[in-house]
C-alpha positions in Angstrom: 93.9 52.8 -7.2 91.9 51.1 -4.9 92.9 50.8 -1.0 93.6 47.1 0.3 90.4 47.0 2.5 88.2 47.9 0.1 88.6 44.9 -2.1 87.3 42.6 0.7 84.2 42.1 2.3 84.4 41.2 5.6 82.1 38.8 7.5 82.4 38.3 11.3 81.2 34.6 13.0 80.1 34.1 16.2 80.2 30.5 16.7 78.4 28.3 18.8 77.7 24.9 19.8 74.5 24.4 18.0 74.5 27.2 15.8 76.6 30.5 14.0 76.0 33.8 13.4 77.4 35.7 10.6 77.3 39.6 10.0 78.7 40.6 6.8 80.2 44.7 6.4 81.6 46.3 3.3 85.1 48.2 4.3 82.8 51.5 4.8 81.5 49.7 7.9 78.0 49.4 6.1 76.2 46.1 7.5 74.9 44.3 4.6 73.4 41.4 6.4 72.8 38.7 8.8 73.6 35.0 8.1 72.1 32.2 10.8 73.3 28.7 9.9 73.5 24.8 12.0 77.1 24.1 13.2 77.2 21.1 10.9 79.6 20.5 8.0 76.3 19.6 6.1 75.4 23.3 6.1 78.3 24.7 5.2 78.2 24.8 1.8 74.9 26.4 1.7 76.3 29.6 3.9 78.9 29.9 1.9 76.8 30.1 -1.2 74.8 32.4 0.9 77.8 35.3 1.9 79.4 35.1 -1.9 76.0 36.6 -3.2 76.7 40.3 -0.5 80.1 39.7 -2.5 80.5 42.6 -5.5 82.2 41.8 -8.5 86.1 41.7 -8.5 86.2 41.4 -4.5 86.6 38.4 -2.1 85.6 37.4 1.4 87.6 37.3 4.2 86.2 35.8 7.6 87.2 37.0 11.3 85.9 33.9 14.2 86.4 34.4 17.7 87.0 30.7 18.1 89.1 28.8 15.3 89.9 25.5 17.8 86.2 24.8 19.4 82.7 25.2 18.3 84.5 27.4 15.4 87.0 24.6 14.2 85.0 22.6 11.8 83.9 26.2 10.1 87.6 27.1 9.6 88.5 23.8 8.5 85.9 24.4 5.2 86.6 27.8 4.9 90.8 27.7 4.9 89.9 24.6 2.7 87.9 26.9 -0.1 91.1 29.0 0.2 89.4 32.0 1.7 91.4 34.7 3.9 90.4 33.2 7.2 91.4 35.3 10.9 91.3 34.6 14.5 89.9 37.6 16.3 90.3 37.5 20.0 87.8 37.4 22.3 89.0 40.4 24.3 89.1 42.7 21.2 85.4 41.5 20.4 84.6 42.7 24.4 86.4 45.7 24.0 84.7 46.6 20.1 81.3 45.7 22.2 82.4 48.4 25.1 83.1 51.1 22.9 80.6 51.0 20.9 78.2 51.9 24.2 75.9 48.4 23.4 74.2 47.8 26.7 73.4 44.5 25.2 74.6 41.1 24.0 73.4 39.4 21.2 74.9 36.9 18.8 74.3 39.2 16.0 76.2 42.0 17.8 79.1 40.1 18.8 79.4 38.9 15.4 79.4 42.4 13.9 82.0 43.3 17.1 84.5 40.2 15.4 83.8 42.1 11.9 84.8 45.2 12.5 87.6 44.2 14.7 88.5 42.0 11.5 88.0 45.7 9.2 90.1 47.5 11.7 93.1 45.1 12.6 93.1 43.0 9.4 96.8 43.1 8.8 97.3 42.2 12.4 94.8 39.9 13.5 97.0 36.0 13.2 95.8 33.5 10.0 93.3 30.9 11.2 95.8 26.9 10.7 93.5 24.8 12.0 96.5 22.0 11.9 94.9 18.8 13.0 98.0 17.2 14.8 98.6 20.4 17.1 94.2 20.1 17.9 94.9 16.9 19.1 97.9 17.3 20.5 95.8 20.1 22.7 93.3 18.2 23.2 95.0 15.0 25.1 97.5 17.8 26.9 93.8 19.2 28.4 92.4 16.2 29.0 95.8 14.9 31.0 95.4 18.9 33.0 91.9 17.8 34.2 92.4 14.5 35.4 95.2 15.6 37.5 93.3 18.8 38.7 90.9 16.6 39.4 92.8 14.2 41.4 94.2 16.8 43.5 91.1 17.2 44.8 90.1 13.9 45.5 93.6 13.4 47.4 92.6 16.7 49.6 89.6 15.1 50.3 91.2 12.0 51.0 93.3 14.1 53.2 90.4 15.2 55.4 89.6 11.7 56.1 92.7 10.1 57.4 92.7 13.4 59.3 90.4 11.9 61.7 91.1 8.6 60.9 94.7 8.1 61.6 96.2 11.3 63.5 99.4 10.4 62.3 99.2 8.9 59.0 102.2 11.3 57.6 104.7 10.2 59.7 104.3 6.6 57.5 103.3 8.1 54.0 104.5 10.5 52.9 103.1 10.4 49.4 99.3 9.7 49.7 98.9 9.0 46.2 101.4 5.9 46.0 101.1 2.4 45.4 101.7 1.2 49.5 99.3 4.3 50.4 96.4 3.5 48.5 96.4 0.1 49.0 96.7 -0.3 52.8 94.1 2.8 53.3 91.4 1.0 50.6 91.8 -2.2 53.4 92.0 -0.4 56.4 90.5 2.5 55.4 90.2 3.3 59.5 92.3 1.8 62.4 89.4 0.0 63.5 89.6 -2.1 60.7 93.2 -3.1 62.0 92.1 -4.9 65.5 93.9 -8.3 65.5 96.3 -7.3 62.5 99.7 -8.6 63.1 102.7 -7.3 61.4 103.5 -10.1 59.0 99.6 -9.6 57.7 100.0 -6.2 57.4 103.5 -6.7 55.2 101.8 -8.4 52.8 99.4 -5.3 52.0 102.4 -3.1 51.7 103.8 -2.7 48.1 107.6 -2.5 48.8 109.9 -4.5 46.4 112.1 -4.8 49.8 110.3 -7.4 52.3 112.7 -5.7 55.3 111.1 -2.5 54.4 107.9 -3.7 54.0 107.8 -5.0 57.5 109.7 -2.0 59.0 107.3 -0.2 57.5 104.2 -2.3 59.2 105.9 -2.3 62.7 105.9 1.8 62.1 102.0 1.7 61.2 100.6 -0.3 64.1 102.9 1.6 66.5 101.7 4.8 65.5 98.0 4.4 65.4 98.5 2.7 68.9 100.3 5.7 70.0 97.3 7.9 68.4 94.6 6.0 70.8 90.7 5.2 69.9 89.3 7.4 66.7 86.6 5.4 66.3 83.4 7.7 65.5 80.2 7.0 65.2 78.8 5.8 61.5 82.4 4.8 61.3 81.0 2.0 58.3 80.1 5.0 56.2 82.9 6.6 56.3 85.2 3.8 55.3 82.9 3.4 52.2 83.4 7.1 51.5 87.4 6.7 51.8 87.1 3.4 49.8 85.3 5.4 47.0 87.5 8.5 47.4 90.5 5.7 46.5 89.0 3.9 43.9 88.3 7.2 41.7 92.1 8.2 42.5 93.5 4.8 41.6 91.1 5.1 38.1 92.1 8.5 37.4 96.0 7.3 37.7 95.5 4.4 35.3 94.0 6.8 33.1 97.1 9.2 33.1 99.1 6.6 32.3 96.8 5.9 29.5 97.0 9.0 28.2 100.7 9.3 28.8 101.1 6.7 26.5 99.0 7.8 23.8 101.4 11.0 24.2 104.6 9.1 24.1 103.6 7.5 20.9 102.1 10.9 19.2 104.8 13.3 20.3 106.6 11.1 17.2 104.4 13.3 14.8 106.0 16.3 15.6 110.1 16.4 14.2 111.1 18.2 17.5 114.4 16.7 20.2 113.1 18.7 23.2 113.4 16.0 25.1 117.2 15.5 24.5 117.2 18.6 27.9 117.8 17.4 30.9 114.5 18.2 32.9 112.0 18.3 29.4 109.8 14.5 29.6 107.4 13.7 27.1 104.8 15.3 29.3 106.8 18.6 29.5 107.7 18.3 25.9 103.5 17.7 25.1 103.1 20.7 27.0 104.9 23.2 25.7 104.0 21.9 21.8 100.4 22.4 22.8 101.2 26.2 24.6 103.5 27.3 21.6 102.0 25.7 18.6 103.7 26.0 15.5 106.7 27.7 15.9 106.4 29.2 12.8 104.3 32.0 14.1 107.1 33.7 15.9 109.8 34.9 13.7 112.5 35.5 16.6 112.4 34.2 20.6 111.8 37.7 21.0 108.5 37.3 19.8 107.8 34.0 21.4 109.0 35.4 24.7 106.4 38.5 25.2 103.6 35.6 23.9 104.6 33.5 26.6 105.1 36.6 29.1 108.6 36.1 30.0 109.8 39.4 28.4 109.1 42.3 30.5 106.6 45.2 29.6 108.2 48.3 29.5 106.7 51.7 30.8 108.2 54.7 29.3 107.0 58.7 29.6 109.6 61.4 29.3 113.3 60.3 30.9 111.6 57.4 33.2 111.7 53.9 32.1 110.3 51.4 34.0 110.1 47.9 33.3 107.7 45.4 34.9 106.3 41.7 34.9 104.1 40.8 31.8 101.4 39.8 32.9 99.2 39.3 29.9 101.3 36.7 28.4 100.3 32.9 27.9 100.4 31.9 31.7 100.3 28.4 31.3 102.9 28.7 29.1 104.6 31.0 31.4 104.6 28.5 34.5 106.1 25.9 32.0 109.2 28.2 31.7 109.3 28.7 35.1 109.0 25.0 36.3 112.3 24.5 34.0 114.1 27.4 35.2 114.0 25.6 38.6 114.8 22.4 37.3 118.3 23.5 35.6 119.2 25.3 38.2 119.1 22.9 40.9 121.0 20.0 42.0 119.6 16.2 42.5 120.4 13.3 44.5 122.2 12.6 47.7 125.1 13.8 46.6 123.6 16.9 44.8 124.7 16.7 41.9 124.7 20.1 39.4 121.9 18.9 36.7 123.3 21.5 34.2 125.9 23.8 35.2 125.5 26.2 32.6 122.2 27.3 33.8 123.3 26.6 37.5 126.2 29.0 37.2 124.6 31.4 35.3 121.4 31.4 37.8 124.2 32.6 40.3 126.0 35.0 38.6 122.9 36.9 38.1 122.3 36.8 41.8 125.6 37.9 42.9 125.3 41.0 40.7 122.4 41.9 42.5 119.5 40.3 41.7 116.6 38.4 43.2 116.4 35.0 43.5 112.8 35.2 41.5 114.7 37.7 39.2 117.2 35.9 38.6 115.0 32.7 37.5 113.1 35.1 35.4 116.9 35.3 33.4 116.7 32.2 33.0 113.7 31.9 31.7 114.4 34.1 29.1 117.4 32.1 27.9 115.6 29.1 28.5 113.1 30.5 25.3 116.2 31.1 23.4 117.2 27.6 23.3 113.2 26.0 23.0 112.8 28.8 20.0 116.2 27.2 18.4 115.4 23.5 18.9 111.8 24.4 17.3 113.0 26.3 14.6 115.6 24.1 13.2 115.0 20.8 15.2 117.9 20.6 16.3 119.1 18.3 20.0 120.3 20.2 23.2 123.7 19.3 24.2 124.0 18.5 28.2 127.1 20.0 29.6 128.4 17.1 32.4 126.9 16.9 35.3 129.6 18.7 38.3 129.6 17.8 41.7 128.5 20.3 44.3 131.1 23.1 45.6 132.4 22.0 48.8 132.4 25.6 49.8 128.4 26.0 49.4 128.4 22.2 51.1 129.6 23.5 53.8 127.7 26.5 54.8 124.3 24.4 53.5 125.9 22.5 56.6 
């Protein structure tokens, strides 16, 4: 009887933006050619005709590609759709193949044969290529939504180093740079000199404050400060205002286009049959996020499994009688600091009257710490039960129930005070 492996031949894909490479092996690790073809669903038919001929009789192709949701998507998409055995082979283990092998070099042929003989070696492990399109795009708008925002961090700490110079004490009246009243009085008075013979009423009228007493509060604050700060006027002072006017506009467009995108979101997130944001402390965005991280929950059979992916469960180090446990840190980190961000969020308490958001997790945050544990450890608890209850509401879409809101313990009011 023949062994599994040897009724497959096994054909590794480096994929690219203009072009593939594909090595084929038999299972004895015998290279039995090279395959370069266009990254163009025109082409594909004609590569595939291509490997079946290093096929022999009576065995079938199975494909490993490095990248199943970029360059490689489109390839997967045909192949899973010709029903062939289709794998994802991570980059690292293509590295790694590459480093052991002693290759000084790095071609697209070699990495190719690297992803086929990780594919021969770990084919019962390496994950099935599901190239599902509503979780691609679902990705996809969760990136593009992650770089706007990096990118408007940077414009507001560039913004920042303007009003520096500009207004010396420009936080005492804003403390959100990025807001409506913000951007709007710096775009007209972009520095104070811009302000001479601006009285307060004026100056109100910039100010977007649905309260007119506030909004002229808030004006008499402005002028008194930046005639507190003195003269910081410099020279080429017109260039400068241009540069914080364009700085504002590109924050202002970048804004409108989250919203855009939050929208989009909003609507798709109704594609996918999940209630995650029946939690207190999960919105849409949260919810898109951790979709996109987790993908099909299918993959993970128990939160167990979904916790060590996301690197919440801890790696353990064992040798003889010592056991040691420490921090994973080769878990999904995005999807790590996800977990973490709603730790923090059900354990804390809102308002002015701080109210308890969800006592179970509040409690249970503080049991863990009067038993001895860290504050960062104890989080780390909750993240773990935290992955319980997401793995559930995935599984068998099903709604979180809030426990009531509770006010806050006198006792801890009191020493807070």
């Amino acid at each position: 009887m023949l062994h599994p492996k040897m009724q497959y031949v096994y054909v590794g894909i480096d994929s690219h933006k203009d072009t593939h490479c594909a090595v084929v092996l038999n299972c004895f690790f015998e290279k039995l050619g090279k395959i370069t073809f266009d990254n163009a669903p025109a082409k594909f038919e004609e590569f595939f005709q291509a490997i079946r001929k290093f096929k022999p009789k009576g065995s079938k192709l199975a494909f490993g590609l490095e990248d199943v949701s970029a360059y490689g998507r489109n390839l997967t998409v045909f192949l899973t759709g010709k029903k062939q055995v289709v794998k994802h082979v991570n980059a690292s283990l293509v590295a790694a193949e590459r480093r052991s092998r002693n290759v000084l070099h790095k071609t697209d042929s070699e990495d190719a044969e690297c992803a086929a003989r990780v594919l021969l070696n770990r084919f019962d492990q390496l994950p099935d290529a599901d190239p599902q399109d509503k979780y691609w795009v679902l990705t996809s708008l969760v990136t593009r939504r992650r770089s706007i925002v990096k990118m408007n961090i940077a414009l507001q700490n560039h913004l920042h180093s303007f009003l520096t110079s500009h207004y010396p004490s420009y936080r005492k009246f804003f403390v959100n740079i990025d807001c409506h009243s913000s951007l709007a009085f710096f775009e007209t008075y972009p520095s104070p000199s811009r302000l001479e013979g601006v009285m307060v009423e004026e100056l109100a009228e910039i100010l977007k404050h649905p309260n007119p007493r506030q909004r002229w509060e808030k004006a008499r604050q402005i002028l008194e400060c930046v005639e507190n700060d003195g003269d910081s006027k410099v020279y080429y002072q017109e260039a400068r205002d241009q540069a914080v006017r364009s700085t504002i506009n590109q924050i202002k467009n970048n804004l409108s286009e989250i919203d855009s995108i939050d929208a989009i979101l909003d609507d798709f997130l109704g594609h996918f049959d999940y209630k995650l944001q029946s939690m207190r402390g999960i919105s849409n965005v949260t919810a898109a996020n951790l979709i996109a991280e987790i993908g099909d929950i299918s993959r993970f059979p128990t939160p167990a499994k979904l916790a060590r992916y996301s690197g919440v469960a801890p790696v353990t180090y064992s040798s003889g009688k010592s056991s040691v446990q420490f921090a994973n840190q080769r878990g999904n980190r995005t999807l790590s600091a996800l977990f973490y961000s709603l730790a923090v969020i059900v354990t804390m308490t809102a308002g002015r009257h701080k109210k308890i958001i969800n006592p179970f997790f509040y409690h249970y945050y503080h049991k863990k710490i009067s038993e001895g544990k860290t504050k960062r450890q104890a989080l780390k608890c909750v993240q773990r039960r935290l992955v319980n209850i997401i793995w559930s509401m995935m599984t068998y879409k099903t709604e979180y129930i809030n426990p009531p809101t509770q006010d806050f313990p006198k006792e801890a009011k009191a020493e807070s005070s």
